[in-house]
N, C-alpha and C positions, 0 to 999 in steps of 0.2 A: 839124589833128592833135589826136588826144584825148592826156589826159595825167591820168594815176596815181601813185596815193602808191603809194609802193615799200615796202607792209609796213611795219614799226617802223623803218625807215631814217627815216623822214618826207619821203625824196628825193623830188620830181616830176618824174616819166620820163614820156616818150611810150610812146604802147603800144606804136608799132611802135619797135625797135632794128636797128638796124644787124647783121647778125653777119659778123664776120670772117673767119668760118672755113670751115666748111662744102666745099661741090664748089665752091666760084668762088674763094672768097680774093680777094675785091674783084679779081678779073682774072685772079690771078697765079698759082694753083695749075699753068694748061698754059700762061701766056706769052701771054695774050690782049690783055693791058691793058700799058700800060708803064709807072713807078711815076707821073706825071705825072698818067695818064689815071684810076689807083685811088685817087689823092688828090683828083681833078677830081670824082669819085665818091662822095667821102665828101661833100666839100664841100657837093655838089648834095643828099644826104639832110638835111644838120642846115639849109641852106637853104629845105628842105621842111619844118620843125619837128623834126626828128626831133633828139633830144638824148641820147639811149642808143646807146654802143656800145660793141659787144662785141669783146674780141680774147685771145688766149694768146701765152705765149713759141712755142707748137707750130705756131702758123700762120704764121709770117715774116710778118706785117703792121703790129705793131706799129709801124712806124717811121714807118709811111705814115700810119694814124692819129695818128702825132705829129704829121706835117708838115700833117695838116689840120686838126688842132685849135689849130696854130699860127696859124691863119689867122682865129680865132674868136674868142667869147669862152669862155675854158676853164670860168672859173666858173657858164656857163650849161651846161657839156658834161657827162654822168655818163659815167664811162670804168669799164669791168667788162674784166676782165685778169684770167691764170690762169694757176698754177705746174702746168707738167704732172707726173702721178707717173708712175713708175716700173714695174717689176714688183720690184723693187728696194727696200723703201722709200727717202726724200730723206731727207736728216737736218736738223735747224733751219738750220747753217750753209748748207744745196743751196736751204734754202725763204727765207733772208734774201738771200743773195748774187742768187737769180732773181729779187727783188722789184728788188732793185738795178739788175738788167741794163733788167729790163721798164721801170724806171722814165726809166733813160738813156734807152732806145730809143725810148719816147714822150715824152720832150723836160719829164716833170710831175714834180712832185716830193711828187706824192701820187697815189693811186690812192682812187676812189670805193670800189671792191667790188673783192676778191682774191680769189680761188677757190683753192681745192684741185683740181684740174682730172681731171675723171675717175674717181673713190673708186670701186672696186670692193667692196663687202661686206666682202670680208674683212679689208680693207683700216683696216677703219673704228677698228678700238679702236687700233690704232697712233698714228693721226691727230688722231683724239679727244682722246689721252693724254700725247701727245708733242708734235705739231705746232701744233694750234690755239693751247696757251699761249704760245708763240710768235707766232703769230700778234696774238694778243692785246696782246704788247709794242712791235708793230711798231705795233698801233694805237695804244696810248698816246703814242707817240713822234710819231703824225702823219702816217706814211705810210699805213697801211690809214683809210681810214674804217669801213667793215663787210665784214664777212668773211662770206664765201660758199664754197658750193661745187658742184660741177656730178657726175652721174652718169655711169655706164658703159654707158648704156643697151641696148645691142646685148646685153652680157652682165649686163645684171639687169634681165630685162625684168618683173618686178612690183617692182618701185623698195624690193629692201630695204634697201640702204644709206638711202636718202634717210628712209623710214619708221623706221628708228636715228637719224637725225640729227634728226627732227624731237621725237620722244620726249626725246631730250637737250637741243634748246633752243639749241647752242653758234653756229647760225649764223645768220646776218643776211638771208640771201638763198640760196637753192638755185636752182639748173636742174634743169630736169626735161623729158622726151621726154611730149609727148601732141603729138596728131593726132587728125584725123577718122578713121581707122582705127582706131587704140589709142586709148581712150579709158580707160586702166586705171589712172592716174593719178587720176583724180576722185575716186573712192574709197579709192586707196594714197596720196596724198600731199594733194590740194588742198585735203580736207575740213581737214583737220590743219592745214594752212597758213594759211588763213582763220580759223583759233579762238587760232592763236599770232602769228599779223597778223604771217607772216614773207613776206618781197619772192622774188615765183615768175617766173623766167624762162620761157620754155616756149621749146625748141628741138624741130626735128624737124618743124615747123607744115606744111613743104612738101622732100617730100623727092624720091627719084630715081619713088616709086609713083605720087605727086599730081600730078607734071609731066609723064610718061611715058608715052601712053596704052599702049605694049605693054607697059611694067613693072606699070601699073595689072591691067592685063587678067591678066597672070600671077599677081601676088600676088592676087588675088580668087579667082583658080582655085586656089590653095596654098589659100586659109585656106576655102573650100567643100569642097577633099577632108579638111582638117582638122578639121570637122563645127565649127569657128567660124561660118560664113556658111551660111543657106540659100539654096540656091541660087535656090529661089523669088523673090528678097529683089532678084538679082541680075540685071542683063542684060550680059551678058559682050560684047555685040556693040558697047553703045553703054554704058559703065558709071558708073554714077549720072548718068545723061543726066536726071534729073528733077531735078537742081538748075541745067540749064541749060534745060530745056526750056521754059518760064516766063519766061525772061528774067530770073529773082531771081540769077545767076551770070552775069558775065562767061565764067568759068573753070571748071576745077577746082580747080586754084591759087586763085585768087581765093574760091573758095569757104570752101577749105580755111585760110584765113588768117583770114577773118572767120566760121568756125567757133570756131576759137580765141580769136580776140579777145572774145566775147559770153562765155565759159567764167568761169565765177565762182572766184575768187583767184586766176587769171592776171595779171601787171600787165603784164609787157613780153612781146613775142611776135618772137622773133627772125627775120630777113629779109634772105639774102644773096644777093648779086648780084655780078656784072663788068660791069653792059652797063648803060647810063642811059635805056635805054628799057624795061627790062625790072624798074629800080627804078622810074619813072615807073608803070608798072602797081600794081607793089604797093603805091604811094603811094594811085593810084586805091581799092584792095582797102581800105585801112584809113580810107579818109572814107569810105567805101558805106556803105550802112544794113544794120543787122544781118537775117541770112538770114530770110527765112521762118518763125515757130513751126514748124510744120507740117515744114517740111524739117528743120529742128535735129533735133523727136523721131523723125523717121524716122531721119536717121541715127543718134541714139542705140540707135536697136532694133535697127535694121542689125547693130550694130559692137559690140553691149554685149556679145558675151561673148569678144571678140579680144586675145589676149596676146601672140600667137606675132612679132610682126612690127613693125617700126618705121617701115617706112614707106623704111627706106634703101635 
């Protein structure tokens, strides 16, 4: 397992993390797993090296990554946890009392990284102004270590919250949506990220497009009548079969994970599962050797002028 300084955290994360949330919910989102079998889950990740993960009060999993982190050393574990908002704003007492809950519920009595979870745009001078200094007292007191915050991305697909946040300075770590698809991020958020040495999560790395071949197939056809993709670029029958055709890809998936992980000011590159054969792969995906030059800058030409889509 490789492992990164987490921006001015100074934290050492692996690059691959855990994410708890996503379409699986380590099992639990359809009742696949039973809590046994998604703590049997985590387990088998940080036994693979992995020491990053991620979870929110909004996903019901917290508890689970408490009962496996019980099982470890914590102090070797970085734990990233998230207050979800509102359309509503939360007031300090909604943003202290949820740190409280998250904190019972994963069994610690500190959290690595606390998030704002989700800031939409407009959202942001509220949060900024009201919430964060709070925030701020909760770290002096020892329960936050560094504060973070995660995007909307579905509804702010050129990351302007994140691009206000990075300009202000106020957080310790952001998430951010890039993919092999959207690569819009690199110039809206990473470059910035990298010159403020702030710890960048990347969510989104493999979504329902990258694992799906007929969601693949479709979303290619959306962003070609969208004059994003030429269609020259594309073969809709077998698509982007030349990062498997060579043998430099297991996957698509696979592909699209160690796209991301080579991406410069990425530290941790989020990876959720239910099934231990299907993390056992993407364990594979992040010791493989990085893609092909040659494949990387195609797909950068491919995909450089795509906004419209995430990938979900």
């Amino acid at each position: 397992m490789e492992y990164r300084k987490l921006g001015r955290t100074g934290l050492r994360v692996s690059a691959m993390g855990i994410g708890a949330g996503g379409p699986s919910r380590l099992g639990q989102r359809d009742g696949l797993r039973s809590e046994a079998e998604s703590v049997a889950l985590v387990l088998q990740a940080l036994d693979a090296g992995v020491n990053f993960i991620d979870t929110a009060e909004a996903y019901g999993t917290e508890e689970i990554v408490g009962k496996a982190v019980a099982q470890r050393d914590r102090g070797q574990i970085i734990i990233s946890s998230k207050k979800r908002l509102r359309n509503e704003n939360i007031s300090r007492e909604q943003l202290r009392s949820g740190l409280h809950d998250s904190l019972r519920r994963l069994g610690a009595n500190y959290l690595d990284v606390y998030h704002l979870h989700g800031m939409r745009p407009e959202q942001y001078d509220y949060y900024a102004n009201e919430i964060v200094p709070e925030m701020q007292s909760l770290q002096r007191q020892g329960l936050i270590r560094f504060i973070g915050v995660t995007e909307h991305w579905n509804d702010d697909l050129r990351h302007t919250m994140l691009q206000r946040a990075l300009v202000d300075g106020l957080f310790d770590v952001i998430m951010v949506g890039f993919n092999l698809l959207n690569q819009g991020a690199r110039d809206a958020v990473l470059r910035a990220a990298i010159k403020q040495d702030i710890g960048v999560l990347i969510m989104f790395a493999v979504r329902r497009a990258l694992s799906r071949p007929d969601k693949l197939k479709a979303t290619l056809r959306d962003l070609i009548d969208s004059g994003e993709l030429d269609a020259d670029d594309i073969n809709l029958e077998q698509p982007l079969s030349f990062l498997l055709d060579d043998g430099a890809a297991a996957s698509i998936p696979d592909a699209a994970y160690r796209f991301c992980l080579a991406e410069a000011g990425a530290h941790v590159i989020l990876s959720g599962t239910g099934n231990p054969a299907h993390l056992q792969a993407n364990l594979r995906s992040f010791a493989a050797p990085a893609l092909p030059a040659a494949h990387v800058a195609r797909l950068k030409r491919i995909f450089g002028r795509v906004w419209s889509v995430t990938g979900q």
